[in-house]
N, C-alpha and C positions, 0 to 999 in steps of 0.2 A: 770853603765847605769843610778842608781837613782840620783847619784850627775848630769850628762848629762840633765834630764830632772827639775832641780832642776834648776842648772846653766842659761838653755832656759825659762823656768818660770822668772826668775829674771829679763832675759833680755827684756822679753815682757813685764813684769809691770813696769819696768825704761822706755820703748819706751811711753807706756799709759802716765805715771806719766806724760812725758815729752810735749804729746802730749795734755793733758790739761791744762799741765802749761803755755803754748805756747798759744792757745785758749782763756786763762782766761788774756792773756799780750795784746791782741790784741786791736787796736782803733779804732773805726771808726772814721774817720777824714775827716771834710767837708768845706764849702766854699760855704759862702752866700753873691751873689751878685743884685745887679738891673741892670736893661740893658744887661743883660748878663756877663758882663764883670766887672763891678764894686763893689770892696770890699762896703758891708754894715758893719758896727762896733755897735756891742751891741743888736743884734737881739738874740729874745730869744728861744732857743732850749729845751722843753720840750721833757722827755722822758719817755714813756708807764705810761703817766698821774701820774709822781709822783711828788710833790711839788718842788724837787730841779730840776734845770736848768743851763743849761751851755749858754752860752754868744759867740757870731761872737766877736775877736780882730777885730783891727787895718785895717788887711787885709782880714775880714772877713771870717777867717779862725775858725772853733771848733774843738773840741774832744771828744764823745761819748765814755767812756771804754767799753770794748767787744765787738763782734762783731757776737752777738746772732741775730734771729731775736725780730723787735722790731718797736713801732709805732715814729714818734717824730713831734710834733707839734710846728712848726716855726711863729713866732710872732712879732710884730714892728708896731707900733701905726704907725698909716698912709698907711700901706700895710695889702694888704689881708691875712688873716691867712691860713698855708696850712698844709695839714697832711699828712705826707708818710708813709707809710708800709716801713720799712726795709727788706732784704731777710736775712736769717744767711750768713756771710760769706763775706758779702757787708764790702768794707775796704775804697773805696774813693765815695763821694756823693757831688753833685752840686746841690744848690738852687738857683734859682734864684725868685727874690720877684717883685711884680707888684705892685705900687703904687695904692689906691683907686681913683677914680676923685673927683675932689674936692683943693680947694687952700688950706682949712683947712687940708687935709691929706697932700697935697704938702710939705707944711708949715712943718708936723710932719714928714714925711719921710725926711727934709732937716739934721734933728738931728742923725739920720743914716749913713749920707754922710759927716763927717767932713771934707774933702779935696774939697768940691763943692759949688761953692753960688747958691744963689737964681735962679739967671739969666741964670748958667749953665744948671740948672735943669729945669727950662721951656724952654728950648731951647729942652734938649733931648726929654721931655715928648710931645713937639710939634711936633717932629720929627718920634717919636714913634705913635700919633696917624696918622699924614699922609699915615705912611707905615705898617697901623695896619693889610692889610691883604694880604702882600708880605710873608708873612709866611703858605699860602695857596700854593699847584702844582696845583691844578686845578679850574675851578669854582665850578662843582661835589662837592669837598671837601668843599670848604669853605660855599657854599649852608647847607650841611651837618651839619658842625660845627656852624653855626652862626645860624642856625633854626633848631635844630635838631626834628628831628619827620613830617618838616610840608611838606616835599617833600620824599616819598618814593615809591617806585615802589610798592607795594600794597597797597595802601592808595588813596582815595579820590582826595588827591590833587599830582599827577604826574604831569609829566611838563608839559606833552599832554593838562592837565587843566588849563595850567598856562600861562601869558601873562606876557611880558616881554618889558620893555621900559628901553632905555638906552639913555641917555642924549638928552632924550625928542622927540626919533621917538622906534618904536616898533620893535624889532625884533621878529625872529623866534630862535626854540630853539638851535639849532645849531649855531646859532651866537650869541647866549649867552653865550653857553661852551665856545665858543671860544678864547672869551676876558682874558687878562691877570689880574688875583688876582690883582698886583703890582699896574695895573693903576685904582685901582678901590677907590674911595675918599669916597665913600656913597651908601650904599647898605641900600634897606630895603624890609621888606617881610609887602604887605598891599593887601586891595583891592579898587579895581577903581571902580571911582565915576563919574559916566556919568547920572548925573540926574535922578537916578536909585537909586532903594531900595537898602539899605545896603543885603538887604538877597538874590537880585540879582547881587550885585555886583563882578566881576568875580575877584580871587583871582591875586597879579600881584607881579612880583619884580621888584623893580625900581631901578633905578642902574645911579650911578653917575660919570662917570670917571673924571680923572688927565688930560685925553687929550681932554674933550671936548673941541670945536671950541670955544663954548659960556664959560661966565667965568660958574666956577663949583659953585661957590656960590650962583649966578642968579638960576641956576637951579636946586639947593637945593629946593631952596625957591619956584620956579617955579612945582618942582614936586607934591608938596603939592594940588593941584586942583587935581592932580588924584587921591588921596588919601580920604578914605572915614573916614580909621583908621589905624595905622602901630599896627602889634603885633610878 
């Protein structure tokens, strides 16, 4: 019976042994791109702020050893720096990096993209701001994320409070939600200016679309008289 329970001891500490050796082999293994889709090369992967770093290849592909949890901060002159929480046990991670504005950051994020010229990349980055808020399902949401705090159902400024002009006649609120994120060119959150004091001026969001009648650019420019200050 003692060799029995001798023999089953053995087997549970070969199982453990095995079970950290396994643990201690594991990678997290990631993939850093722009646009979603496109390898970045030579972006840098800090991990839980310690001096050395590992590097995006070719195909903007890394390797993290272990797969503990853990912080890692992603970096590349010309894009925004980001920091992820890792969870234990995370094995595959996708980053993707957004370029700063600016030609001088253009410029530095082109050195990231070896397979891309110039010309490729203001193409996409033109493309990208056209359809910067098709990434919105609703107006609700992207109201939300693009001001967050200054529309909230206990707060001062509800939509009940709020006037709303879209390519230069006034809705009501309901046909604000309505309108699609996708066709929306210019969004801003301001108050209007009707020969009135800034401290009476009623708060408003003014809204640009893709399919105005009028060119959207006219009316960019055009929006501005109702505008006391955008913030």
């Amino acid at each position: 019976m003692k060799t029995n329970y001798l023999t089953l001891a053995a087997i549970v500490i070969c199982i453990l042994l095995a079970q950290s050796g396994n643990s201690q082999n594991k990678n997290l293994l990631g993939m850093v791109t722009a646009f979603d889709s496109i390898p970045l090369k030579g972006i840098q992967i800090q991990v839980n702020g310690e001096k050395e770093s590992v590097f995006s290849d070719l195909k903007g592909n890394f390797r993290v050893p272990g797969n503990e949890e853990m912080k890692l901060v992603i970096s590349g002159s010309g894009f925004y720096k980001q920091t992820i929480k890792i969870k234990p046990d995370t094995e595959e991670l996708h980053i993707n990096m957004m370029i700063k504005a600016g030609s001088k950051n253009t410029g530095r994020a082109l050195a990231y993209l070896p397979t891309m010229t110039a010309d490729e990349l203001n193409q996409l980055l033109l493309a990208e701001e056209a359809n910067k808020y098709a990434k919105y399902k609703s107006m609700e949401e992207l109201v939300r994320k693009e001001f967050p705090g200054k529309l909230l159902a206990n707060s001062n400024l509800s939509y009940n409070r709020v006037a709303f002009l879209v390519d230069d006649r006034f809705k009501d609120k309901n046909e604000f939600l309505a309108l699609d994120p996708a066709d929306i060119k210019e969004i801003y959150f301001t108050q209007l200016n009707f020969n009135s004091t800034l401290k009476d001026a009623p708060p408003a969001i003014v809204v640009i679309t893709k399919s105005a009648k009028s060119d959207p650019d006219i009316l960019v420019n055009g929006a501005e008289k109702y505008m006391s200050r955008k913030f």
